[in-house]
C-alpha distance (Angstrom), angle and dihedral (degrees) to the residues before:
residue distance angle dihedral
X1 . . .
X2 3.46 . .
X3 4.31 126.4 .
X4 3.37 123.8 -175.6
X5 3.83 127.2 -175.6
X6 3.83 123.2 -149.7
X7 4.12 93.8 167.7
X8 3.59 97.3 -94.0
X9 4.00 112.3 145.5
X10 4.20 118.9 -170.2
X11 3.65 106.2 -132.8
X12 4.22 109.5 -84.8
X13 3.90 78.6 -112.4
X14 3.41 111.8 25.3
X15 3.48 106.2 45.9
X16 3.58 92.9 56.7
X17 3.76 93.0 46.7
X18 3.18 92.0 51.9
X19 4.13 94.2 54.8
X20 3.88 86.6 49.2
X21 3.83 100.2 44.6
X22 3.86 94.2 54.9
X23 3.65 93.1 46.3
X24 3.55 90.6 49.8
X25 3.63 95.0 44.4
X26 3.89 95.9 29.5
X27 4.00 93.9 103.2
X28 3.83 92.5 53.0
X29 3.95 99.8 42.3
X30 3.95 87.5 45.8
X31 3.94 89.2 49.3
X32 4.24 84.0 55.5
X33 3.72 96.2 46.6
X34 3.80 103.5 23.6
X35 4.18 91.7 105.2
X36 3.64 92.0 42.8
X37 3.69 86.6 50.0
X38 3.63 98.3 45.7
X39 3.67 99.2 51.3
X40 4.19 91.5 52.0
X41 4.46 94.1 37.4
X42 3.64 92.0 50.0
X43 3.35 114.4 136.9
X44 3.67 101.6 -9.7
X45 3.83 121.2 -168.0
X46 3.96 116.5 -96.7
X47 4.35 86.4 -101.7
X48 3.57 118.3 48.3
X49 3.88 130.1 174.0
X50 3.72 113.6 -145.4
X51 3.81 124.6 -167.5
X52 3.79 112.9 -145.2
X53 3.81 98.2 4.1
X54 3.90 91.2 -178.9
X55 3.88 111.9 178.5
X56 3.86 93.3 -14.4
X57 3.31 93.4 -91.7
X58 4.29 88.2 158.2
X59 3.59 98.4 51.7
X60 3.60 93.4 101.8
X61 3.38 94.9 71.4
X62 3.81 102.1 56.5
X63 4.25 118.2 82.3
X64 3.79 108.8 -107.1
X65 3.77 112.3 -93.3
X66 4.28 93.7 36.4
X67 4.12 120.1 117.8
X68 3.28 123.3 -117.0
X69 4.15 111.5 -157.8
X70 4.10 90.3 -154.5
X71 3.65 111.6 -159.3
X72 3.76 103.2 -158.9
X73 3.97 125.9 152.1
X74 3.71 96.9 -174.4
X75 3.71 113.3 90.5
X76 3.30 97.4 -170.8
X77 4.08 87.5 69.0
X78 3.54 99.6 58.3
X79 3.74 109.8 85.8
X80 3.66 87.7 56.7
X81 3.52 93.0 52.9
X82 3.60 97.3 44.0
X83 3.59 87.7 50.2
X84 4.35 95.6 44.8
X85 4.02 78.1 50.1
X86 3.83 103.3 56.8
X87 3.95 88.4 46.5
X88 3.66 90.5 51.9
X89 4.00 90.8 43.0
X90 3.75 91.8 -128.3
X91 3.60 120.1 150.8
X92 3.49 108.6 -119.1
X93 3.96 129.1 -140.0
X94 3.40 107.2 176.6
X95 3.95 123.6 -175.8
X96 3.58 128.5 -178.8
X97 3.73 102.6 -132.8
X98 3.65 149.3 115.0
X99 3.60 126.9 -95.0
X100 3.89 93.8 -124.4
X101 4.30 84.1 53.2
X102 3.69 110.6 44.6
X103 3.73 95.0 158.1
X104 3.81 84.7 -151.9
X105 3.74 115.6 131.8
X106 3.64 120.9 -100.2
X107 3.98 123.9 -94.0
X108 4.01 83.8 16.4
X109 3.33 111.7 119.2
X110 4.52 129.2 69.6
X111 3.85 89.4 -162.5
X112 3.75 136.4 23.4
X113 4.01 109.3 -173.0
X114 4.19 130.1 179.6
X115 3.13 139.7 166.1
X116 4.09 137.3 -165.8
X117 4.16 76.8 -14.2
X118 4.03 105.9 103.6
X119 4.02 85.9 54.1
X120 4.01 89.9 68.8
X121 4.01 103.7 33.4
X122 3.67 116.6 105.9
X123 3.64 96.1 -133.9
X124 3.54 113.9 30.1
X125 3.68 101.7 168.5
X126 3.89 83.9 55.4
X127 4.10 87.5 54.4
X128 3.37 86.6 59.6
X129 3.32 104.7 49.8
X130 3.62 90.7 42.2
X131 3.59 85.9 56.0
X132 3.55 97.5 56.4
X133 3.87 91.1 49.0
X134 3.95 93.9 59.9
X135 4.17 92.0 40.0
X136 3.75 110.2 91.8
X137 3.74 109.7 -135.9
X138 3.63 116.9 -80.2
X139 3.68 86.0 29.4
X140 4.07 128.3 127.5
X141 3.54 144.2 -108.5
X142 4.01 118.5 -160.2
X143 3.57 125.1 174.6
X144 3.61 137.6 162.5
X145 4.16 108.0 -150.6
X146 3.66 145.7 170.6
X147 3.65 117.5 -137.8
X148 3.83 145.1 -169.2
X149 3.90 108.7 -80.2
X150 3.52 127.6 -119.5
X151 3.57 109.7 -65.7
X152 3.87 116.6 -102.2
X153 3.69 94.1 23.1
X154 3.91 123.2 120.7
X155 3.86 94.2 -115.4
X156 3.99 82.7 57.9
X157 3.42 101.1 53.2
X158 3.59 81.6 51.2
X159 3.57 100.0 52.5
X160 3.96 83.3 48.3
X161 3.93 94.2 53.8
X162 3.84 94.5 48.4
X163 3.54 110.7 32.6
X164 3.87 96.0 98.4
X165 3.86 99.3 60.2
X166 4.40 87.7 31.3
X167 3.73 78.9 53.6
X168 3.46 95.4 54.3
X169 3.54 101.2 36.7
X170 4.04 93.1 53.0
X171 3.79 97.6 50.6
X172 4.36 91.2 -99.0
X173 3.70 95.8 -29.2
X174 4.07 106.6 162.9
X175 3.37 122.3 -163.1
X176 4.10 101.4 -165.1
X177 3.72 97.4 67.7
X178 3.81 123.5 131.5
X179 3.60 90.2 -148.7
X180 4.20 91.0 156.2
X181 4.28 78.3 56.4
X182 4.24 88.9 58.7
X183 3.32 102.3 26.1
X184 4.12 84.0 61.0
X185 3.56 95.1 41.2
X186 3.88 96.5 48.5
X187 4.01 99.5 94.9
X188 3.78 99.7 -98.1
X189 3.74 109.8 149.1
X190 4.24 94.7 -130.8
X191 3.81 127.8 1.8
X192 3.48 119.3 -170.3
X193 3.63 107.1 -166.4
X194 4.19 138.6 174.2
X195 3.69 133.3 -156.6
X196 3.81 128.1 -150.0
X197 3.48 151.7 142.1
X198 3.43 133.8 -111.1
X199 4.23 119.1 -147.2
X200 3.78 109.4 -137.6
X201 3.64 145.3 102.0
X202 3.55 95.8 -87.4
X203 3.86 92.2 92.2
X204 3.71 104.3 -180.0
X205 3.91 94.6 35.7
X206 4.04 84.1 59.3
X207 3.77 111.7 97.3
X208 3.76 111.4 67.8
X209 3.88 141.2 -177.1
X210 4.14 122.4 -152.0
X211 4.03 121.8 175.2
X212 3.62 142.0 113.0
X213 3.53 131.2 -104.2
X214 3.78 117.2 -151.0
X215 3.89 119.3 -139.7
């Protein structure tokens, strides 16, 4: 197992909140997404990069014995994961980094995968393009996301009166970004991408986007 630091420090508060809310709500956010998630993780190659692995909420998803290069800047997250990954008997490789900064070598990687990650990145355009620098060609980006709703819509003007403290609370998280818009726009040769909408009390975490963009 690999760690590498970059200077990033999780809030004293938040970052451990974080770690503890998704573990405690892990079971009922993966019972939301877990369709969306299986159609876009199927068969996934024995080494996967994954930006913002959190708790290891994805490891279900590899085949037993595959690596997962986990790309996770919170510290606070990573006895959970390296816990999720011996039960799963994944190989871990787990680096300390930002999304925007891999450090990975370019035209490296089969499969990049993320999910609920390019809502809280600074630069999510520069994700992107970071992650088509590390995929080899003819390799695959899959990502499970929640996006800005339609504009004019109640669960908008929602998003809009909330996003400051959800923001704050989720270590950035926005929840007005276009990320279909970018994710489309970032170079990719073919993205094949789905809308939906989720139906829970999580009102501004609701309206989703799943797909996979082809390097």
């Amino acid at each position: 197992m690999t760690d590498i630091r970059t200077g990033f420090e999780p809030h004293r508060v938040r970052g451990p909140f974080n770690a503890a809310f998704f573990s405690l709500l892990g079971p009922y956010l993966e019972r939301s997404l877990r369709q969306h998630k299986r159609r876009v993780f199927a068969d996934l190659p024995p080494a996967v990069v994954e930006l913002g692995s959190g708790v290891g909420a994805n490891l279900r998803y590899l085949r037993p014995g595959s690596t997962l290069i986990a790309v996770e800047p919170n510290a606070a997250m990573h006895r959970r994961l390296r816990a999720a990954a011996e039960r799963h008997d994944v190989r871990l490789d787990l680096r300390e980094r930002l999304a925007e900064s891999t450090g990975l070598p370019g035209d490296s990687a089969d499969c990049v995968i993320s999910s609920l990650v390019l809502c809280t990145v600074a630069d999510p355009a520069g994700v992107l393009t970071e992650i088509r620098r590390i995929l080899r060609p003819g390799g695959t980006f899959r990502f499970v996301e929640h996006v800005a709703a339609p504009s004019g819509t109640p669960t908008r003007a929602v998003q809009r009166a909330v996003r400051r403290p959800w923001a704050w609370t989720f270590e950035g998280c926005s929840c007005e970004r276009d990320l279909a818009a970018l994710i489309r726009a970032a170079g990719f040769t073919r993205t094949d991408l789905q809308p939906y909408r989720l139906h829970g009390p999580f009102l501004p975490f609701n309206t989703q986007i799943a797909g996979v963009a082809h390097r």
